[in-house]
C-alpha positions in Angstrom: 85.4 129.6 89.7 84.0 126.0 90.2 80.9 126.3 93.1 82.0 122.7 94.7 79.7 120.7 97.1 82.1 117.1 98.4 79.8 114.2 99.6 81.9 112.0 102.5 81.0 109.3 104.6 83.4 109.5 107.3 85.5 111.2 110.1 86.8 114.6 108.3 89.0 114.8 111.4 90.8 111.4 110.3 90.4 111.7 106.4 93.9 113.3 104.9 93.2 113.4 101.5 90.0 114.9 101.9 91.3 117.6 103.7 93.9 118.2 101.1 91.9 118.4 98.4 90.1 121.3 99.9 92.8 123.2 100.8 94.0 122.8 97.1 90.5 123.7 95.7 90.1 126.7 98.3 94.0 128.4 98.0 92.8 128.9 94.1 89.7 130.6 94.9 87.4 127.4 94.6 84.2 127.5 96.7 84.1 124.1 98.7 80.9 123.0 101.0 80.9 119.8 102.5 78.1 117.4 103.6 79.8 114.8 105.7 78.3 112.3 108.7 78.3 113.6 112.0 81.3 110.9 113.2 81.6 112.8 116.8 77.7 113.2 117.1 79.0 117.0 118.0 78.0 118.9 114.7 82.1 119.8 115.1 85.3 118.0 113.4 86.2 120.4 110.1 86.1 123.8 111.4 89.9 124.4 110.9 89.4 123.7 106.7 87.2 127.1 106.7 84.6 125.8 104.6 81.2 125.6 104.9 80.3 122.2 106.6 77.0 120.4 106.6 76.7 117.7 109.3 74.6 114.5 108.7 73.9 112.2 111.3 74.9 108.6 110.6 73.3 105.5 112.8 76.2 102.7 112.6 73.7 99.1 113.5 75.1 95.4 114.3 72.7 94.5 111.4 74.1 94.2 108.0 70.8 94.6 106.4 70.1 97.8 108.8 73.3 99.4 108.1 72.4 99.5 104.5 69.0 101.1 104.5 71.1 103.7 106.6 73.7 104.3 104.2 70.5 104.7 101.3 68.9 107.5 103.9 72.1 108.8 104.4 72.8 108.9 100.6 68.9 110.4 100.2 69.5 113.2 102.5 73.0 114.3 101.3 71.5 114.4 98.3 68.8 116.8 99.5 71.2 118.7 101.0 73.4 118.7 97.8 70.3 120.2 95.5 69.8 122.5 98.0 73.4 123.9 97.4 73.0 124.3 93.9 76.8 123.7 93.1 78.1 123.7 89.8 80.2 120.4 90.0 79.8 117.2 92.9 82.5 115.5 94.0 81.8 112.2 95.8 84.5 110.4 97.6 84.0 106.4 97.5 81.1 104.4 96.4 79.0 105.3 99.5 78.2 108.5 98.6 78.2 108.3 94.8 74.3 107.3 94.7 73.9 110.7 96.5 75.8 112.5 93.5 73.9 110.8 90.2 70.5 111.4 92.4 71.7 115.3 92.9 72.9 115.4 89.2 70.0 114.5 88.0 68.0 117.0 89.5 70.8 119.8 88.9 72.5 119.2 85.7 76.3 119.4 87.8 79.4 117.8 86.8 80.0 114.7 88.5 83.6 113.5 90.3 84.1 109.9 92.0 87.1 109.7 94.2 87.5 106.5 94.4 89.8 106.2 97.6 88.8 102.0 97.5 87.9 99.5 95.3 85.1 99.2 97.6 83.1 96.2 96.6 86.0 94.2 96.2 87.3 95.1 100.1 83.5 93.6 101.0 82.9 90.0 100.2 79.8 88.0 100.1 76.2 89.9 100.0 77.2 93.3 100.4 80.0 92.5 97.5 77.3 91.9 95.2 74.9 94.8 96.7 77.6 97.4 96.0 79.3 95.9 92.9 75.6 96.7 91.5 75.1 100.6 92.5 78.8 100.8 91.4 77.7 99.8 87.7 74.6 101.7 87.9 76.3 104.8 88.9 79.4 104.5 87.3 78.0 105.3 83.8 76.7 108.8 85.1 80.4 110.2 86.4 82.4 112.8 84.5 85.0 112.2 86.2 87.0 109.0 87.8 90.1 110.2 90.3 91.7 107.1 92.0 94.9 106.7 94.0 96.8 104.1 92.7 98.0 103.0 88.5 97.5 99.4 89.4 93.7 100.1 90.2 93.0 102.7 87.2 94.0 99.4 85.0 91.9 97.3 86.7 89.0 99.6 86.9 89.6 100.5 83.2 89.3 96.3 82.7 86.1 96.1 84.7 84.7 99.4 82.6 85.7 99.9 79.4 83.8 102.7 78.2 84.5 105.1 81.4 86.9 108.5 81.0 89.8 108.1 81.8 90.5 108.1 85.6 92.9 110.8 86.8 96.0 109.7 88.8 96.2 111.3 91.9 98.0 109.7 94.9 98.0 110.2 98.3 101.0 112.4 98.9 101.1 114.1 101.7 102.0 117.9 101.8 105.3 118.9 102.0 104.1 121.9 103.7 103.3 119.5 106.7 105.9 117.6 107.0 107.6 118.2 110.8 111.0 119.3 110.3 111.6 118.5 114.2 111.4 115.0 116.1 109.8 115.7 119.2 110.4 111.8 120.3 106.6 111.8 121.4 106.5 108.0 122.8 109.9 108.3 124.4 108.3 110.8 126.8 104.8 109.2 127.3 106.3 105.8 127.5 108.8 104.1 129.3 111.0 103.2 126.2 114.9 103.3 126.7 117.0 105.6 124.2 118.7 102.3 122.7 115.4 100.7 121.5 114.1 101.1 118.8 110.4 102.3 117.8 108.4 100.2 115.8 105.1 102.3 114.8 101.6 100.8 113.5 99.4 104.2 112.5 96.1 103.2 111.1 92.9 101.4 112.6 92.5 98.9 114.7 91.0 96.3 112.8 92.0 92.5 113.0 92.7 92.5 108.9 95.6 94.8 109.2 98.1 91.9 110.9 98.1 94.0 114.5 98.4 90.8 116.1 101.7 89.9 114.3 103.1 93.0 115.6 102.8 92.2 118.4 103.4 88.6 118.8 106.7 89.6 117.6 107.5 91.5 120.6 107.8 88.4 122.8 94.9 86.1 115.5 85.3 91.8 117.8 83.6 94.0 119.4 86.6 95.8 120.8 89.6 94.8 118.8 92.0 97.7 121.1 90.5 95.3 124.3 91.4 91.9 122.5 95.1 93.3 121.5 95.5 94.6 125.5 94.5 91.2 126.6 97.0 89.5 124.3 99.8 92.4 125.5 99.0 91.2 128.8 99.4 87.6 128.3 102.4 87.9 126.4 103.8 90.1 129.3 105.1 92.9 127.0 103.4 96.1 128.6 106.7 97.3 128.9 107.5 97.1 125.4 104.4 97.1 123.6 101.6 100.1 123.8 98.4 101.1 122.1 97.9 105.0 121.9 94.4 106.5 121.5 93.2 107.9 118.6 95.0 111.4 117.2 93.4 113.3 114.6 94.8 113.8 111.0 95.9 117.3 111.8 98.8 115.6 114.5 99.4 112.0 113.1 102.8 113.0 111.1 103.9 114.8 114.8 103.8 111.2 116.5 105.1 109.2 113.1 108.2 111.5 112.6 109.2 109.8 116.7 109.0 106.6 115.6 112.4 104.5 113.8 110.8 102.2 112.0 107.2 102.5 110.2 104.9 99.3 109.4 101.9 99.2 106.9 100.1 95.8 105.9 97.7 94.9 103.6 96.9 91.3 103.7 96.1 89.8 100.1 92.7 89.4 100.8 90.7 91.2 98.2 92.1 93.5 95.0 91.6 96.6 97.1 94.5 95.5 99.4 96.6 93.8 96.8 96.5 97.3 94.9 96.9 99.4 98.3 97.3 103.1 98.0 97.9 104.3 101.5 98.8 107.6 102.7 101.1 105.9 105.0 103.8 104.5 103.1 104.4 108.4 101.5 104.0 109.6 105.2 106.9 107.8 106.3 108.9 108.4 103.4 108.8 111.9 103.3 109.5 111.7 107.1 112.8 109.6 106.5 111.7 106.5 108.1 112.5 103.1 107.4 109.1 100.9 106.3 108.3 97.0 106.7 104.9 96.5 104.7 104.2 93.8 102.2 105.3 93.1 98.8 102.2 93.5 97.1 102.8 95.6 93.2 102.7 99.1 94.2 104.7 98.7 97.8 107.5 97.1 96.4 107.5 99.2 93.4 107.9 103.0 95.8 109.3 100.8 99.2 111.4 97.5 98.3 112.6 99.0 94.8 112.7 102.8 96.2 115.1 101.5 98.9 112.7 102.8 101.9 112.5 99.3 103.5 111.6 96.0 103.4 108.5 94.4 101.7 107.5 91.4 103.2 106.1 88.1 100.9 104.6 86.1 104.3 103.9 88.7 107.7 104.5 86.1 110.0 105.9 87.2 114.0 108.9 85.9 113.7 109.7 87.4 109.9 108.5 90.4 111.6 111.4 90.0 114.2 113.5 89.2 111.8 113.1 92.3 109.7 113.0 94.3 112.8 116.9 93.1 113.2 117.7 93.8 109.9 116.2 97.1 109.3 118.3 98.5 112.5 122.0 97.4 111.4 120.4 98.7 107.2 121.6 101.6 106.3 119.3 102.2 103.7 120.0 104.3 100.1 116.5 105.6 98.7 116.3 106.6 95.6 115.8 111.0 95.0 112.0 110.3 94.0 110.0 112.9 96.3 106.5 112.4 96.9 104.7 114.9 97.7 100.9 116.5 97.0 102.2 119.8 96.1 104.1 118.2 92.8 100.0 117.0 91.6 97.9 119.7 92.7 97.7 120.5 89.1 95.4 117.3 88.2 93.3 117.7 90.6 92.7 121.5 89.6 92.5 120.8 85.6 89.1 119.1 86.5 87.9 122.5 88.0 89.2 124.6 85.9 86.5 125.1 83.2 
């Protein structure tokens, strides 16, 4: 059995596919560790995945240029921590922790994985665009193996490096296994939202580039984008229709999505990364049975507009928003059979770990 240490720059509370690539690697027999930042400063957040964890603190800075030399200490001592380990294979997931894998490679002779959840230099822009699209090409030539989440982006990355392995397929599914099988109508009893209205749910983060604002100018464009969408609430005088719930962890989200009607996901076609979206979302809400409004990028309207699970929007505007919103509730909606779920590709994850 494969001795695995995962590299991850972010909150494991939040981060589904993580999580279910370690329960996949474990059930086998697998031995996981994971080095991850220190998101709730607590030394806590993945003691329910009954691995061994390794907690890095991580200093987020208003400086661009400050924030980088943080992620290249934070890549130098995960990378300590990784030699340290001694694992047979590495498995990095995104570009900010791959420098940490070829440095720990080197030293150990391991097999080297990139999950590539993003295209991450294209999501960037500008500077840190060029910064990144660099250590991508440096470090790409030293990875064994390439998993991404989405076909479009394995031909693009395929494009943009010809002589890398094949990348493995492996989407974000979620688990059948978690999947409620009960609506316990969560908002109905934390807001005041009548039986005859319909739920309109936006899961994700807060972040002014996934069209928030849309949303909810349809009810009626940082420091603290929660505070800027309250104020607008308030000016638009919808805090009886329109609310903002705090953060939930991973580990609940598909408990408040399954008492919701109608799910939304957007991607604005602002980089490749968004046009070739692979979010756990839009599987989420299918497997729950929920209609979906998202946009009509390849992908989405390949599983949503074509799979008959919604409507896939060319301009998210507030009033096509509204519009949909008034279609979707008389639609009576025919998916097709197509199940997605991580269960049904366990298998390719598991054919990289099983020599």
């Amino acid at each position: 059995m494969a001795h695995i240490c995962m590299l991850l720059r972010y909150d494991i509370r939040l981060d589904g596919r993580v999580r279910k690539e370690i329960r996949t690697l474990t059930q086998v027999g697998h031995d996981v560790e994971l080095v991850v930042s220190d998101y709730t400063k607590t030394g806590t957040g993945g003691d329910d995945l009954g691995v061994k964890i390794h907690y890095v603190p991580l200093n987020l800075w208003s400086s661009p240029a400050i924030n980088f030399a943080e992620d290249l200490w934070f890549n130098y001592r995960i990378a300590s921590i990784a030699q340290r380990i001694r694992p047979t294979h590495i498995h990095c997931h995104d570009l900010n922790t791959l420098m940490a894998g070829v440095w720990a490679k080197g030293k150990l002779n391991a097999i080297l994985t990139f999950d590539a959840h993003e295209l991450m230099p294209e999501s960037m822009g500008g500077m840190k665009e060029t910064i990144w699209g660099r250590i991508e090409r440096r470090c790409i030539a030293k990875c064994d193996h390439i998993i991404m989440p989405e076909k479009h982006r394995i031909a693009y990355f395929l494009e943009k490096y010809p002589s890398i392995p094949q990348p493995f397929l492996l989407e974000n599914f979620p688990r059948q296994f978690d999947i409620p099988v009960t609506n316990d109508d969560i908002f109905r009893k934390k807001y005041p939202i009548d039986r005859d209205q319909v739920i309109i749910l936006y899961s994700g983060i807060v972040h002014p580039g996934r069209q928030i604002e849309e949303l909810v100018n349809s009810g009626n464009p940082y420091k603290n984008y929660a505070e800027v969408l309250q104020r607008k609430i308030r000016a638009l005088g919808i805090e009886d229709r329109v609310f903002i719930h705090e953060q939930v962890p991973h580990t609940e989200i598909l408990q408040y999505m399954a008492s919701c009607d109608v799910g939304t996901a957007f991607y604005p076609n602002v980089n490749i990364n968004n046009y070739y979206c692979a979010s756990n979302k839009i599987y989420e809400y299918i497997a729950l049975e929920k209609k979906l409004l998202t946009n009509n990028h390849p992908g989405l309207l390949e599983v949503v507009g074509r799979g008959g699970h919604g409507v896939c929007l060319e301009n998210v505007t507030a009033q096509s928003l509204a519009d949909a919103y008034a279609s979707l509730a008389k639609a009576s909606l025919s998916p097709t059979s197509k199940k997605y779920y991580w269960e049904d590709q366990e298998e390719i994850l598991l054919q990289i770990y099983e020599n």
